[in-house]
C-alpha positions in Angstrom: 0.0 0.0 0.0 2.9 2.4 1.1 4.0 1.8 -2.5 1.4 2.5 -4.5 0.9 5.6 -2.8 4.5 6.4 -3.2 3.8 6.2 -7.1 0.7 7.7 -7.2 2.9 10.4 -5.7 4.9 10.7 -8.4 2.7 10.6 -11.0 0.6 13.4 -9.7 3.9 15.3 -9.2 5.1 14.8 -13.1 1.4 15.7 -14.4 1.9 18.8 -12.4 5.2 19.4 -14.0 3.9 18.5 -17.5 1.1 20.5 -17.3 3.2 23.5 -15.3 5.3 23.5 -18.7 2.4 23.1 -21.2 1.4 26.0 -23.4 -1.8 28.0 -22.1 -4.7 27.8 -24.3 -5.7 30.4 -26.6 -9.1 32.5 -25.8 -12.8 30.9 -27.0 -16.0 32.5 -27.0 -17.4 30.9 -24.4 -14.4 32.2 -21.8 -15.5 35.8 -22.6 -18.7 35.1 -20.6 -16.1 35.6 -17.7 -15.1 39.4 -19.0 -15.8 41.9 -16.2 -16.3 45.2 -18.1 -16.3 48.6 -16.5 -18.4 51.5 -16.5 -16.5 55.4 -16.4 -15.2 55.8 -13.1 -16.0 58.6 -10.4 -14.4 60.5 -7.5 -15.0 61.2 -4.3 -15.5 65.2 -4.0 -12.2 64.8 -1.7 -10.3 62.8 -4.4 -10.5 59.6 -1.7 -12.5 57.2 -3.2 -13.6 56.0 -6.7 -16.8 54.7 -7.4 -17.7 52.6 -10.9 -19.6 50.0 -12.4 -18.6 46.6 -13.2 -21.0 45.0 -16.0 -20.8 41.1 -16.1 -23.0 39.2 -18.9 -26.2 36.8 -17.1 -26.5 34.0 -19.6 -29.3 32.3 -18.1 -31.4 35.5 -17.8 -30.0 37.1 -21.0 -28.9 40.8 -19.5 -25.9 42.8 -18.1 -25.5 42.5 -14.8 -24.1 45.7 -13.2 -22.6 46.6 -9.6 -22.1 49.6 -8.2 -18.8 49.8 -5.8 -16.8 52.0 -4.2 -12.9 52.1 -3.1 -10.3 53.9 -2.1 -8.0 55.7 -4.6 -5.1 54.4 -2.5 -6.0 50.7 -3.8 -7.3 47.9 -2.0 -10.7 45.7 -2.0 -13.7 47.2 -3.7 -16.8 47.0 -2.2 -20.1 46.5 -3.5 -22.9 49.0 -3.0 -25.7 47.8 -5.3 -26.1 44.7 -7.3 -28.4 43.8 -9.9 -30.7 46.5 -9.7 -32.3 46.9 -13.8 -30.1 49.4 -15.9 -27.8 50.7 -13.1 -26.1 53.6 -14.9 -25.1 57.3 -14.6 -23.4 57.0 -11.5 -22.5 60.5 -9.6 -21.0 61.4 -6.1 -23.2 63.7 -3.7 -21.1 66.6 -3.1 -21.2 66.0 0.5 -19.5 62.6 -0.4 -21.8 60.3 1.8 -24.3 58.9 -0.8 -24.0 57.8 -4.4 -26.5 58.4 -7.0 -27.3 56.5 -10.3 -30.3 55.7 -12.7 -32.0 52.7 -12.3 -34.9 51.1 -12.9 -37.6 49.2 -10.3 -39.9 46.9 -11.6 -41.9 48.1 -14.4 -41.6 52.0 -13.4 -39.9 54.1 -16.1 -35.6 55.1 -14.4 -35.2 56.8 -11.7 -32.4 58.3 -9.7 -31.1 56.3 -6.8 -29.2 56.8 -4.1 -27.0 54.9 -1.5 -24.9 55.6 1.0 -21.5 55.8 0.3 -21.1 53.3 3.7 -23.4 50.5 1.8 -27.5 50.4 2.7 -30.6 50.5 0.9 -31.1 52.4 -2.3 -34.0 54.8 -2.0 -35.4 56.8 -5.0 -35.1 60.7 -5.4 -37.1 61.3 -8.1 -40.6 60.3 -9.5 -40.4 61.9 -13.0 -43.6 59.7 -14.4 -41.7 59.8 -17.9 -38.3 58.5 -16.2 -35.3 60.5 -16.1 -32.6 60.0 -18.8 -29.9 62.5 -17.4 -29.0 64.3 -14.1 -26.3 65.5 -12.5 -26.0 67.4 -8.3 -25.8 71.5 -7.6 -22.9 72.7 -6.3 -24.3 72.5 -2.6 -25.6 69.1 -3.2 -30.0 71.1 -2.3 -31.2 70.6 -5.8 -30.7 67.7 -8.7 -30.9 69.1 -12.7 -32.7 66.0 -14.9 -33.7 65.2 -18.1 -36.8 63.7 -18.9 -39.3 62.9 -21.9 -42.2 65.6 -22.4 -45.6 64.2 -22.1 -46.6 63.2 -25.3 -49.0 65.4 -27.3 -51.6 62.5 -28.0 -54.0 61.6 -25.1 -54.7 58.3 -23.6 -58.2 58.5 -25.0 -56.9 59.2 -28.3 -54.5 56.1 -27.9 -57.2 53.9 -27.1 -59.5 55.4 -29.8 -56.9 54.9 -32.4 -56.9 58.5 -33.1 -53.3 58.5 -33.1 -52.6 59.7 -36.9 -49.2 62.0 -35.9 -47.1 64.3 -38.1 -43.6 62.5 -39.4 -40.1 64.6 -40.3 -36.7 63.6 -40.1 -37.8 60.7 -38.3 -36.4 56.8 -38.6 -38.8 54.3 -40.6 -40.0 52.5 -37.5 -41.5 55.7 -35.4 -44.9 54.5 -34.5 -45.7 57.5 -32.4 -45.3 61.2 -32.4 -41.5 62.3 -31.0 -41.1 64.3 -27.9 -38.9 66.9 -26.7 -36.8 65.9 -23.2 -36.2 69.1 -21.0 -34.6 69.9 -17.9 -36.3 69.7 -14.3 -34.6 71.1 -11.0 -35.9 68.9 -8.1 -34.7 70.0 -4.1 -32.8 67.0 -2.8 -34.9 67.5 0.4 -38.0 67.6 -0.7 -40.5 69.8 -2.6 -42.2 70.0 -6.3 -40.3 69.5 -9.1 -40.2 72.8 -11.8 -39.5 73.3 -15.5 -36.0 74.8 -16.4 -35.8 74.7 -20.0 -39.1 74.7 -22.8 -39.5 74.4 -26.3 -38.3 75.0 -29.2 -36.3 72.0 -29.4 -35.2 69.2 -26.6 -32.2 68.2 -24.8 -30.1 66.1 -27.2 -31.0 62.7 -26.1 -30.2 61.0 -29.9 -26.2 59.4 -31.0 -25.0 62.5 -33.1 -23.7 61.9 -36.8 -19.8 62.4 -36.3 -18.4 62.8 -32.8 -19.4 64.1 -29.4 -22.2 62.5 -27.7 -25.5 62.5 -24.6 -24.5 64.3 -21.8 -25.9 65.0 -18.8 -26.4 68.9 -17.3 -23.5 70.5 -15.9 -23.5 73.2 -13.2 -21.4 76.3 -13.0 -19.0 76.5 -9.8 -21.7 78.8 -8.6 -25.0 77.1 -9.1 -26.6 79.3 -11.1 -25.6 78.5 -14.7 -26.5 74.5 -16.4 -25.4 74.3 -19.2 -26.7 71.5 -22.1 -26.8 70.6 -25.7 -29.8 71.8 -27.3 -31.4 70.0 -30.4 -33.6 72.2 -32.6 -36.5 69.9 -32.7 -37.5 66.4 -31.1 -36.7 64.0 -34.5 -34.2 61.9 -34.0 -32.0 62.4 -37.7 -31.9 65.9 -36.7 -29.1 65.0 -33.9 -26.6 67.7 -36.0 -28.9 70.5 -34.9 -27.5 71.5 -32.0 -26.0 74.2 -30.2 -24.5 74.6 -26.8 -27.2 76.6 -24.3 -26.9 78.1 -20.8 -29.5 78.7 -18.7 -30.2 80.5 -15.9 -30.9 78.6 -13.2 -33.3 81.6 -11.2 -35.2 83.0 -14.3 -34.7 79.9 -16.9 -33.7 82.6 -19.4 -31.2 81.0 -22.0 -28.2 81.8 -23.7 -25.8 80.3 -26.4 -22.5 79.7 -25.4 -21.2 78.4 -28.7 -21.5 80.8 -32.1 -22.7 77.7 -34.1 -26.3 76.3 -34.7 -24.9 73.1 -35.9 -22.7 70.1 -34.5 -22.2 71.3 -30.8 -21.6 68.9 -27.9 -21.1 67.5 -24.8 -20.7 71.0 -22.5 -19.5 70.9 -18.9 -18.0 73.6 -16.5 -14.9 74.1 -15.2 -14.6 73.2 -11.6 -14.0 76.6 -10.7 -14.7 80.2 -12.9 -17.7 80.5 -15.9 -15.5 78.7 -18.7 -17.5 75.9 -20.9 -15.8 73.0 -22.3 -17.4 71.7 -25.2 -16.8 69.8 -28.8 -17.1 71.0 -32.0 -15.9 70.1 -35.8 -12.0 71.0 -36.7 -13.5 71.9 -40.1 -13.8 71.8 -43.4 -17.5 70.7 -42.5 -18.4 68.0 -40.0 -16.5 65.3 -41.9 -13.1 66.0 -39.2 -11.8 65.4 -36.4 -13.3 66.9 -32.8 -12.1 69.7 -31.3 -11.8 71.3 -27.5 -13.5 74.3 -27.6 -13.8 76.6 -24.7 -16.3 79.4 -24.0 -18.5 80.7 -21.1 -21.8 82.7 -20.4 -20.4 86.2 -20.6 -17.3 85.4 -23.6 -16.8 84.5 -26.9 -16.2 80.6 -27.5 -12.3 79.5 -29.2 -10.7 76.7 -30.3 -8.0 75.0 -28.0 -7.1 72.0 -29.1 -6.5 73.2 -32.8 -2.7 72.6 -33.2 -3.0 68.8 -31.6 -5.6 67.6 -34.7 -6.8 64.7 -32.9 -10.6 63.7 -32.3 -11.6 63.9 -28.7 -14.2 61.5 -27.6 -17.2 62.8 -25.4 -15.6 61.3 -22.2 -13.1 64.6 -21.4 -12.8 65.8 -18.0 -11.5 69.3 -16.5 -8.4 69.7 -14.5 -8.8 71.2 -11.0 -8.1 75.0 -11.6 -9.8 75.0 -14.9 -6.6 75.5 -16.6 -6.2 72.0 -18.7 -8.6 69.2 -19.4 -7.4 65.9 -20.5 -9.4 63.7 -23.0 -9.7 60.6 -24.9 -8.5 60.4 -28.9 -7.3 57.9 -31.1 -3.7 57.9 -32.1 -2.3 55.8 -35.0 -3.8 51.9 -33.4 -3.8 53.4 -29.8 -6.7 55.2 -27.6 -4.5 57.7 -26.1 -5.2 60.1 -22.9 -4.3 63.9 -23.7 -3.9 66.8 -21.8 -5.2 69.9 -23.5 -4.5 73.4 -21.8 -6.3 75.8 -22.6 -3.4 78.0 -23.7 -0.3 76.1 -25.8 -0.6 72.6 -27.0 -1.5 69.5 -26.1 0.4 66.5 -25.9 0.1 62.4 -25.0 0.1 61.0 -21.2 2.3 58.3 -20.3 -0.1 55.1 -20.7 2.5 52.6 -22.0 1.0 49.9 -23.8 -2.8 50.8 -22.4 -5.3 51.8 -24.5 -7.8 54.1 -22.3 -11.4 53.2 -22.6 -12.7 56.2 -20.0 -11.4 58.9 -17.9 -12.2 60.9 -14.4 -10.2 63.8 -12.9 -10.1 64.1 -9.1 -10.5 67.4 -7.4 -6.4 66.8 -6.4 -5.5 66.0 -10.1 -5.2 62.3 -10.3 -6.9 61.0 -12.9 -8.7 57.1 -13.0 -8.9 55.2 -16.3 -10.1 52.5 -17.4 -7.9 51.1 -19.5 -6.9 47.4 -21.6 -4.3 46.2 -24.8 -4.3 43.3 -26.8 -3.6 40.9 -24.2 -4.8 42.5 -21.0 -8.4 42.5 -20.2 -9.7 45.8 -18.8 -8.9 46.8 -15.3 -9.5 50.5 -13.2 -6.5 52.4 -13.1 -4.6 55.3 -11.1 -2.6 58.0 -12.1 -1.3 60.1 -9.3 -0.5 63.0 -11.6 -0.9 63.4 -15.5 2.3 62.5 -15.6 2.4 59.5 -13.8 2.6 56.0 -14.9 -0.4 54.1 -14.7 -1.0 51.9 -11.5 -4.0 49.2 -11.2 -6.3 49.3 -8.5 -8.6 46.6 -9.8 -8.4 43.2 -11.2 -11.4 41.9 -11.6 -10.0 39.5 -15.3 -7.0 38.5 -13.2 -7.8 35.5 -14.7 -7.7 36.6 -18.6 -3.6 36.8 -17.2 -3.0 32.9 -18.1 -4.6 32.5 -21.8 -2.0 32.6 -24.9 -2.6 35.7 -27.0 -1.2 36.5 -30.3 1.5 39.2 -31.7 -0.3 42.2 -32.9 1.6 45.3 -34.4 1.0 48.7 -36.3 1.5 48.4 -39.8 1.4 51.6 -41.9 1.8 51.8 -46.1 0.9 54.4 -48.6 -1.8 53.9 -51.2 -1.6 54.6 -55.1 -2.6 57.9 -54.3 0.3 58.4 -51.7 -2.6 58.5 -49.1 -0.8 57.3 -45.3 -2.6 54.7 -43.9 -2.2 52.6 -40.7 -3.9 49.5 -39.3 -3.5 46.2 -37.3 -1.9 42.9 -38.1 -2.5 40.4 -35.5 -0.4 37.2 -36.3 -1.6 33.4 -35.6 -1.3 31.8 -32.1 1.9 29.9 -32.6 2.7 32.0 -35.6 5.9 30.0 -37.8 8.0 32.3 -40.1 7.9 31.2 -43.5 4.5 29.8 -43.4 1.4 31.3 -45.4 -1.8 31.9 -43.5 -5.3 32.6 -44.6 -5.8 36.5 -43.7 -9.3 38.0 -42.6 -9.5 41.6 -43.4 -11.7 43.1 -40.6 -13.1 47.0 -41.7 -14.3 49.1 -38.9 -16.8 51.2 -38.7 -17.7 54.9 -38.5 -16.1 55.6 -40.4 -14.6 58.1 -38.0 -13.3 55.2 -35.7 -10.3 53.4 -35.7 -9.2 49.9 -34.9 -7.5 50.6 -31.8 -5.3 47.7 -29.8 -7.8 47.0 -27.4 -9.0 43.8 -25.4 -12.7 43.0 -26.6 -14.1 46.4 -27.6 -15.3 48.1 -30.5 -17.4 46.2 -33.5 -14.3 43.6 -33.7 -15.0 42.6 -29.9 -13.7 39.0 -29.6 -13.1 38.7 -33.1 -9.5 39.5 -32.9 -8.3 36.8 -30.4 -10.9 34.4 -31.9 -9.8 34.4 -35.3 -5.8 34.1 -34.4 -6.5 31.5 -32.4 -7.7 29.3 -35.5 -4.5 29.9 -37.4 -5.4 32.9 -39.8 -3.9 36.3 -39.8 -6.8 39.6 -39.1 -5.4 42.5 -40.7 -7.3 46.0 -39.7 -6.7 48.6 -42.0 -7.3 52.6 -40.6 -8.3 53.6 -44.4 -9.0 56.8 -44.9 -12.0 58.4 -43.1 -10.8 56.8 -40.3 -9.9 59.5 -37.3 -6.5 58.5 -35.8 -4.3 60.0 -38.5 -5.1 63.6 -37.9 -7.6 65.9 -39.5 -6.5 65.5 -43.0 -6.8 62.0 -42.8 -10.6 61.9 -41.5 -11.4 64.6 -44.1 -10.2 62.9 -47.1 -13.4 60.2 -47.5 -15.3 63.5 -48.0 -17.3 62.4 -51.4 -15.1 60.0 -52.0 -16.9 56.6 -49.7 -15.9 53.6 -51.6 -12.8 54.1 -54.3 -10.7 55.9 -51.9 -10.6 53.3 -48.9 -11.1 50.5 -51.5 -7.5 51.3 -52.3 -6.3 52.1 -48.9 -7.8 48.6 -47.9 -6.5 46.9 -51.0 -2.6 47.9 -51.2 -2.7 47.5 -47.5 -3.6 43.7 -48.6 -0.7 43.8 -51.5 1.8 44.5 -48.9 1.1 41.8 -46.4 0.9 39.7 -49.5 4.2 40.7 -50.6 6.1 39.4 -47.4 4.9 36.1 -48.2 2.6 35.3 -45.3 -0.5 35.2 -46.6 -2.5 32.1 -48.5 -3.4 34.2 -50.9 -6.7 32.0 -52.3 -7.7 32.0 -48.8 -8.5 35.6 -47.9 -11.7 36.9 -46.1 -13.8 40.1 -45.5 -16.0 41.1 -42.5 -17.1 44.6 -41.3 -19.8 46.1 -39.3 -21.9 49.5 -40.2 -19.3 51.4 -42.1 -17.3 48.3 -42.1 -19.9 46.2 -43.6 -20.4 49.2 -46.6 -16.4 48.5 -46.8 -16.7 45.1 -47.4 -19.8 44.8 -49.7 -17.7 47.4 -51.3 -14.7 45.0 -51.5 -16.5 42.2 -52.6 -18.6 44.0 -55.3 -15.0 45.8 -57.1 -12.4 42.5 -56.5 -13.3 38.6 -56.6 -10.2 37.2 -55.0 -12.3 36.8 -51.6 -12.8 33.7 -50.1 -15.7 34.5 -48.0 -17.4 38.1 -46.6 -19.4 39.0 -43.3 -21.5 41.7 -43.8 -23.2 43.1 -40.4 -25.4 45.7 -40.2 -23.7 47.6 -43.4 -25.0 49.7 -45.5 -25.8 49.3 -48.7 -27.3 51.9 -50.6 -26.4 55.4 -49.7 -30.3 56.6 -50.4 -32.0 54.2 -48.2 -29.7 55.7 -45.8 -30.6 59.1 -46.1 -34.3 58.6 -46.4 -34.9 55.9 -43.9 -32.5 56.0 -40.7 -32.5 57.9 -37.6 -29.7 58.1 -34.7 -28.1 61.1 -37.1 -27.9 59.2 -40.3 -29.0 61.6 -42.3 -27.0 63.9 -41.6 -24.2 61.8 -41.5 -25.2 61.0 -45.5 -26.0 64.8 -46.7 -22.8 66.3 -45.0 -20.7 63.3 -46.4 -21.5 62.7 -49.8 -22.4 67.1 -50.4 -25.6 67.0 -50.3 -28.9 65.0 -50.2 -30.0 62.5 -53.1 -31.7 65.1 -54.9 -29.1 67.8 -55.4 -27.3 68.1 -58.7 -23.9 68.3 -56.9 -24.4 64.8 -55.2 -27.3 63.0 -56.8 -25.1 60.6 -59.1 -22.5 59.9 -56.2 -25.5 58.5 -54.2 -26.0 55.9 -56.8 -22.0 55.3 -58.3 -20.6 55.6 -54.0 -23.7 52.8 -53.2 -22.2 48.9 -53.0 -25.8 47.9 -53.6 -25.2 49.3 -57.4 -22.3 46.7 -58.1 -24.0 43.6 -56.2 -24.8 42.4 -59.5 -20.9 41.7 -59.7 -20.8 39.6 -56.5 -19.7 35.9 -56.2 -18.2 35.7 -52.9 -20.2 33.4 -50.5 -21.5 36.0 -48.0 -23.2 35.9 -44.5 -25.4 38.8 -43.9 -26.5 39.3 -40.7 -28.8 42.3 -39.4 -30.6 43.4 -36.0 -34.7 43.6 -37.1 -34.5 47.1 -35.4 -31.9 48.8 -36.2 -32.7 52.5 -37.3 -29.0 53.4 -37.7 -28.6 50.7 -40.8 -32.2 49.7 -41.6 -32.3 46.3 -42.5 -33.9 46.6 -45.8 -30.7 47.5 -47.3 -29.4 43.8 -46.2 -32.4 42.4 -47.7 -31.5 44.5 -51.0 -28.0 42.8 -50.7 -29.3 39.5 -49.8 -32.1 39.1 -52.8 -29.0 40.7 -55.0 -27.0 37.8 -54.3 -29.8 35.1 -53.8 -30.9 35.8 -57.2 -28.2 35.0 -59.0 -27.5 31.4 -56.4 -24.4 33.3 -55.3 -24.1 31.5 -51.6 -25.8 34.2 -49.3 -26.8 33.5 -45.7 -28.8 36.3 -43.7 -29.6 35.8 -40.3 -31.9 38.3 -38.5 -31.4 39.2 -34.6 -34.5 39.9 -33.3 -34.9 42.9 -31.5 -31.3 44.1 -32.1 -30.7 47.9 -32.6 -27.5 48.6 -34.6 -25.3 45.5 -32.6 -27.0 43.1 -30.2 -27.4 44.7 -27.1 -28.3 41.3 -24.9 -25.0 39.3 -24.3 -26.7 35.4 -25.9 -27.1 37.4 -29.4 -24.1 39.1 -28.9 -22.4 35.8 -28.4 -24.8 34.0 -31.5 -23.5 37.1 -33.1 -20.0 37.0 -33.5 -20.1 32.6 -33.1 -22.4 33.2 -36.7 -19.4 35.3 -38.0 -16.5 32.7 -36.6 -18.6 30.0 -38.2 -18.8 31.2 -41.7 -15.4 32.2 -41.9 -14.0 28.6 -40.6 -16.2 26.9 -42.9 -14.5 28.9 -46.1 -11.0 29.6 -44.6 -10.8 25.9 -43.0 -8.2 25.6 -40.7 
C-alpha cells in the first residue's frame, strides 16, 4: 500500500510538472462570458474614493448584470454598494460625499435616480419623473438635482385607445410609430418639494447618437450654481441630432443663452470646476467630416478653439483639471486610444499610458486621474494615475484570470496607397505564428467611419473577433483607411465624397503589402465589417473577386435608403458626407456610383449577412436589398436576423450567437 501511494505520488507530481510546462490555451467565445467590463469611473468630491460600475454578462437570464462599488484611490478591496438592480447607470458622487447616486430602474416603473450611502445600505429613489429621467447631475451644494426627462406626449390616452393616433412624421427613422417628444430639464430639491421646468420648447435636450463625434450628456452646473449648461437640439426628430447648439441657462429665471457661435454640431458642454469657462466639442472643419475639437467658452465670452494645433478627435468622455486651466481627454492615435492633456493656452500633448489603450477617464479634485484602460492581451482593469504625468497603476483586477490565456502578436503596420494617401492599421499574427508559413488573412473594416481599430481587449465592433480568429490559425489584418480619425484631420477629411474608391484602395494595397512578405494564402482571404465596415466590405467584394468569404453586419448598402430611412443622425451623416442630399445636382449621381448595392450584380463571394430587425442606424432593408441581390443569381448568401437588435445586439446570448455566426462562416470557407 505504502508503495502505490509512493507512485501515485509521483505521478501526480510529473502531471503537475507537465502541465506546469504546457502552453496556455488560446481564448474561445465561451471564456468571454467571464469578461468583467467597466463603466467610467467617479471620485470622491475629496479625491478619496472612486466609485464605478462593473458589467458582467447573465447568460441564463440574457442581460448585463451591473454593480455599483466603491474604493479607495489608495488601492485595496472594492466593495459592492448595489447589485443587480435593472439598468444601473449614470453614477455621480453627492457633493457631501456620503451617498451615491445612479439611474436605475424598479420593476416596471420608467428610471429613476437612486441613491446609497457611500457606507453600503438600501437604495432609496429621489425622483418620480412619471416619464423617467434620462440625465442628471448634483448642484454645487448638493440642495437641488438638474434631470432630463421625456415631455408628455401630445396624444391623449383617449386618443391612444381610440386609435386616433394619426401624428405628423419629419426627419424621423422608418420605424416611429408615435409622435417624437422633446426631453427638458427639471430642478428637483434633494430634500423635498415639487419638481419645476427649467428649460421649454423650441427643441429638446439632445438625447439622440449624433452623426460624427461628441455624444449624450448630462447637465453640468457652473462653480456657482446658477448657470447648467446643455446641448440643445432644434426639434425632437431623432435624424436631426446635427442641430444643435451649446445653451446656458439661468438657473433663477430659466432665461437662456448660447454659449457656442454655431447652430450646428455642438456637444457634450461641462464647467470648469472653478470660474464660468464651458468646455465643449465641436468640428476642426472643413464641414463636419473632421476630427473633434476642444473648444472653450463661457456665459459672458466669446467661445475659441484650444485643441486646434493637436488635430486629434476627442471623444465625449473629457474631464477638466482642477483649476480649470487644462482638461485631459480621450482620442485615437495611430492603433492606440490615447489620454491627452489639453490646456487651454499652448498645445496638447500624450500622457504616459505605456501599452494601455484608455477606454474612459475621471479627474479628481487633487488632479489624479482614473482610467479605465486594456491592450491586446490585458483584459480591462480601473486604473490610477497620481498626476498626468504618472505611470499608470491598477487598482482593480477583476479579469486576473484573462492573465493565463495565450494571446497573439499584434503590431502597427502603416503603407501608402496609389494615391500616396498614409494609412495605418493592425496585423495580429496566428497563435503559434511559424516564419515562412502562409496563412489565410481575414480583413476586418471598422466602422464609422470616424473610428479606428485601436489595440484593445474586446471592444469596439471587432470585440472577440481578434483573439478568436488568431487562435484558429489565420492572420486579421485591420486597416485605418481613410476616413478613419487616428491619422489627424486630413486623414478623416479625405473620404469627403469619395466613400468607396478611396478606402477601397487604402484597404486593398494595405492587402498587397502583407501579401508581398509572403505570409499570406493568398486563395484564402476573407472580408468582415460592421456599419461602415460592412459598406467596406460589400464594397470590396462588389470591385475585387479574389475573396474567399465576406461577413456583412449591419452595413450599408445603398447610400439613399440611408438618407431617407435612418434615424440616430444618419441623415446627416449622408447629406454632409456625400455634399448633399439624393436630390441635389452636386451629389445626386454619387448616391448611386458611392452605393455597394449598385455593383451587387458583380458579387460571387459566399457571403453571411447578418442584421438586427430594429436597427434604425442601418435599416435592415438594405441587407435584404443585398441579400435578394445575391440570392438571385445562387451566389451563396446566408442572412440571419437578430431579433430585436438595434445597430449591434445589445443582450449578451445574441451578442455571443453574433459573433459565433461570423467565426462559423469564416471557418467553414477559410478551413483551418
Amino acid at each position: 500500500m505504502h508503495s502505490r501511494t509512493v507512485l501515485y505520488a509521483s505521478v501526480l507530481a510529473l502531471l503537475a510538472s507537465v502541465a506546469a510546462q504546457a502552453s496556455p490555451a488560446p481564448l474561445t467565445l465561451r471564456d468571454f462570458r467571464a469578461l468583467v467590463r467597466f463603466g467610467t469611473p467617479h471620485f470622491s468630491p475629496d479625491g478619496q474614493r472612486i466609485a464605478f460600475r462593473t458589467v458582467r454578462p447573465d447568460f441564463v437570464h440574457d442581460r448585463w448584470v451591473s454593480t455599483l462599488r466603491v474604493m479607495s484611490a489608495q488601492g485595496g478591496a472594492a466593495r459592492a454598494l448595489v447589485r443587480g438592480m435593472r439598468g444601473l447607470s449614470r453614477v455621480r458622487w453627492a457633493p457631501d460625499a456620503r451617498s451615491i447616486a445612479f439611474i436605475a430602474q424598479v420593476g416596471r416603473q420608467a428610471a429613476q435616480v437612486y441613491a446609497v450611502s457611500a457606507s453600503g445600505g438600501t437604495p432609496h429613489a429621489l425622483t418620480d419623473a412619471p416619464r423617467g429621467v434620462e440625465q442628471f447631475a448634483f448642484s454645487p451644494n448638493g440642495q437641488t438635482i438638474a434631470y432630463v426627462t421625456p415631455d408628455k406626449s401630445p396624444l391623449s390616452a383617449a386618443q391612444r385607445r381610440t386609435h386616433h393616433d394619426l401624428f405628423v412624421i419629419h426627419d424621423d427613422d422608418y420605424l416611429i410609430d408615435r409622435p417624437p417628444v422633446a426631453s427638458e430639464i427639471w430642478l428637483l430639491p434633494v430634500k423635498g418639494g415639487m419638481a419645476r421646468q427649467l428649460t421649454y420648447g423650441p427643441g429638446s435636450v439632445l438625447e439622440t447618437a449624433p452623426p460624427f463625434g461628441g455624444g449624450i450628456s448630462a447637465p453640468s452646473w457652473s462653480a456657482d450654481g446658477q448657470w447648467i449648461v446643455y446641448t440643445r437640439q432644434a426639434d425632437a426628430d431623432d435624424a436631426d441630432s446635427d442641430r444643435t447648439t451649446i445653451m446656458a441657462v439661468s438657473v433663477a429665471s430659466g432665461q437662456p443663452k448660447r454659449i457656442g457661435t454655431h447652430l450646428s454640431y455642438e456637444y457634450t458642454p461641462r464647467f470648469a470646476p472653478q470660474g464660468d469657462a464651458v468646455a465643449y466639442l465641436y468640428p476642426h472643419g472643413p464641414g463636419p467630416v473632421s476630427v473633434m475639437d476642444l473648444y472653450v467658452g463661457s456665459p459672458a465670452g466669446v467661445a475659441r478653439d484650444v485643441s486646434a494645433s493637436l488635430g486629434r478627435d476627442f471623444a465625449a468622455n473629457f474631464a477638466w483639471l482642477p483649476g480649470g486651466e487644462a482638461l485631459v481627454g480621450i482620442a485615437d492615435d495611430h492603433i492606440g486610444s490615447r489620454l491627452f492633456l489639453q490646456p487651454l493656452k499652448g498645445a496638447g500633448h500624450a500622457l504616459p499610458l505605456g501599452d494601455l489603450q484608455a477606454l474612459s477617464v475621471a479627474a479628481s479634485s487633487h488632479g489624479a486621474l482614473a482610467v479605465v484602460a486594456d491592450s491586446t492581451t490585458r483584459a480591462p482593469e480601473l486604473y490610477l494615475m497620481r498626476t498626468p504625468q504618472s505611470a499608470p497603476v491598477a487598482l482593480t483586477h477583476f479579469n486576473r484570470g484573462f492573465d493565463h490565456y495565450a494571446y497573439p502578436v499584434s503590431v502597427e503596420l502603416d503603407w501608402h496607397a496609389p494615391d500616396g494617401q498614409i494609412d495605418d492599421g493592425i496585423l495580429t499574427y496566428p497563435n503559434g505564428y511559424v516564419r515562412g508559413r502562409r496563412y489565410p488573412l481575414v480583413v476586418f473594416s471598422h466602422g464609422g467611419p470616424e473610428a479606428a481599430s485601436i489595440e484593445h481587449f474586446d471592444a469596439d465592433e471587432i470585440g472577440p473577433l481578434r483573439l478568436l480568429f488568431a487562435a484558429r490559425g489565420y492572420l486579421v489584418f485591420e486597416p485605418n483607411y481613410r476616413g478613419s480619425d487616428n491619422l489627424g484631420n486630413a486623414h478623416e477629411h479625405a473620404i469627403y465624397r469619395d466613400p468607396g474608391t478611396g478606402p477601397d484602395s487604402d484597404v486593398i494595397s494595405g492587402i498587397r503589402l502583407l501579401e508581398s512578405r509572403g505570409i499570406v494564402d493568398t486563395t484564402r482571404i476573407a472580408a468582415v465589417g460592421h456599419s461602415y465596415g460592412g459598406y467596406m466590405t460589400s464594397w470590396l467584394i462588389g470591385h475585387q473577386h479574389f475573396w474567399r468569404c465576406a461577413v456583412v453586419a449591419d452595413g450599408v448598402t445603398d447610400w439613399t435608403e440611408e438618407y431617407e430611412l435612418s434615424g440616430a443622425g444618419n441623415l446627416a451623416w449622408t447629406r454632409d458626407s456625400l455634399g448633399g442630399s439624393p436630390w441635389d445636382k452636386r451629389s445626386a449621381a454619387l448616391y448611386r456610383s458611392g452605393s455597394p448595392i449598385t455593383y451587387a450584380g458583380d458579387i460571387t463571394t459566399p457571403t453571411l449577412i447578418l442584421s438586427g430587425t430594429d436597427d434604425v442606424t442601418v435599416p435592415i432593408t438594405e441587407s435584404l436589398a443585398l441579400y435578394h441581390a445575391l440570392a438571385s443569381r445562387h451566389v451563396p448568401v446566408k442572412f440571419v436576423g437578430i431579433p430585436g437588435a438595434y445597430h449591434m445586439p445589445q443582450d449578451p446570448v445574441h451578442r455571443a450567437l453574433f459573433y459565433r455566426a461570423m467565426v462559423r462562416w469564416v471557418t467553414h470557407y477559410l478551413g483551418g
